[in-house]
N, C-alpha and C positions, 0 to 999 in steps of 0.2 A: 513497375516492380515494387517498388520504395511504398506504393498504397494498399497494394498486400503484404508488404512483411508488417506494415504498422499494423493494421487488422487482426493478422495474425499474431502479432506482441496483445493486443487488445482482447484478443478471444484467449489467450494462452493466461492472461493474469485473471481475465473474470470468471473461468468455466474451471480454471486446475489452480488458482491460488498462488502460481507461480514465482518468483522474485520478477524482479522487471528485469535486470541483467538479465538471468537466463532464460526468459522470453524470447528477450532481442536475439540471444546467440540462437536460439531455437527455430527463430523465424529469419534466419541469414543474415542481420547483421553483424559488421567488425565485430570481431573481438576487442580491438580499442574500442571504437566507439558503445559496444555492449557494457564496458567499464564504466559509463558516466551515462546512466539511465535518465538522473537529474535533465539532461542534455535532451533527451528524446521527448520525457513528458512536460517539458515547456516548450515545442513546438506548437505552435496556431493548431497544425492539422490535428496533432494528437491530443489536445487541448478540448477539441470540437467533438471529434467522436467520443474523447470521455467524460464528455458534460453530461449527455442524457445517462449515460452509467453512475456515476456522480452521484446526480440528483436522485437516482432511484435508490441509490446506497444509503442515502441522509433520511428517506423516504422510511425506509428498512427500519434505520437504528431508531429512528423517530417513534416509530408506532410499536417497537421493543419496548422503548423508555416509559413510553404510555402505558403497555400492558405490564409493566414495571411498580409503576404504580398502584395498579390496581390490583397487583397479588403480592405483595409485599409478604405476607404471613405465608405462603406457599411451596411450596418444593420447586415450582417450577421458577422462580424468581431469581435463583444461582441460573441456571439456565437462558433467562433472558440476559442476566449478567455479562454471560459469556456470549453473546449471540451481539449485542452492545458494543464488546471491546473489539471483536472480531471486526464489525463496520468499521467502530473508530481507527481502528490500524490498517484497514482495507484501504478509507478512505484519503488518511494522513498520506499511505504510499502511493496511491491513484494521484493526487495533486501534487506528490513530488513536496511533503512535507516529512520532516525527521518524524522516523519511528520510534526513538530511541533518544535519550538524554545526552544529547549530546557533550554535554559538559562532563560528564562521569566520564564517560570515555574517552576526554581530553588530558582528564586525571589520569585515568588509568592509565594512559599510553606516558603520558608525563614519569609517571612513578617509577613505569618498567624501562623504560629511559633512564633515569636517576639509579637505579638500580643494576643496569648493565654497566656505567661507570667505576 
């Protein structure tokens, strides 16, 4: 069971854009354990199946950057922009790397803390 609901976490982030939490609740995992996604995509198994996705994702942003290059004066060139940042945060959250600055929202939570006192 545990090698289809991974699958299905797998087909649910690469096909619908999904968060990975609500994949995992999607595909019958905990609710606990849907909390800490982190947990899931450092798994060996889930690790393995989303190496060949991965590398085709780097494959993607790569040959955007490329044709980046060569239209730089373009209209289409905002366009590859966005098709670029899209892989880079696909791929940041596929490996289980922060999407987001994490330090600003240490402040932030810090502030609103200092501020509820």
């Amino acid at each position: 069971m545990s090698n289809i609901r991974r699958k299905r976490v797998i087909c649910k982030l690469v096909e619908n854009g999904r968060s990975v939490s609500r994949a995992m609740r999607e595909s019958g995992y905990s609710k606990a354990y849907s909390k800490h996604p982190e947990k899931f995509l450092k798994t060996d198994k889930a690790k393995k199946e989303l190496k060949p996705i991965l590398e085709r994702l780097k494959e993607e942003r790569d040959a955007a950057l490329e044709q980046m290059r060569k239209t730089r004066d373009k209209a289409k060139y905002n366009e590859l922009s966005n098709t670029t940042e899209g892989f880079t945060k696909l791929l940041q959250l596929l490996e289980g790397k922060p999407t987001e600055i994490q330090e600003i929202k240490d402040l932030s939570e810090a502030i609103k803390k200092l501020a509820e006192k």
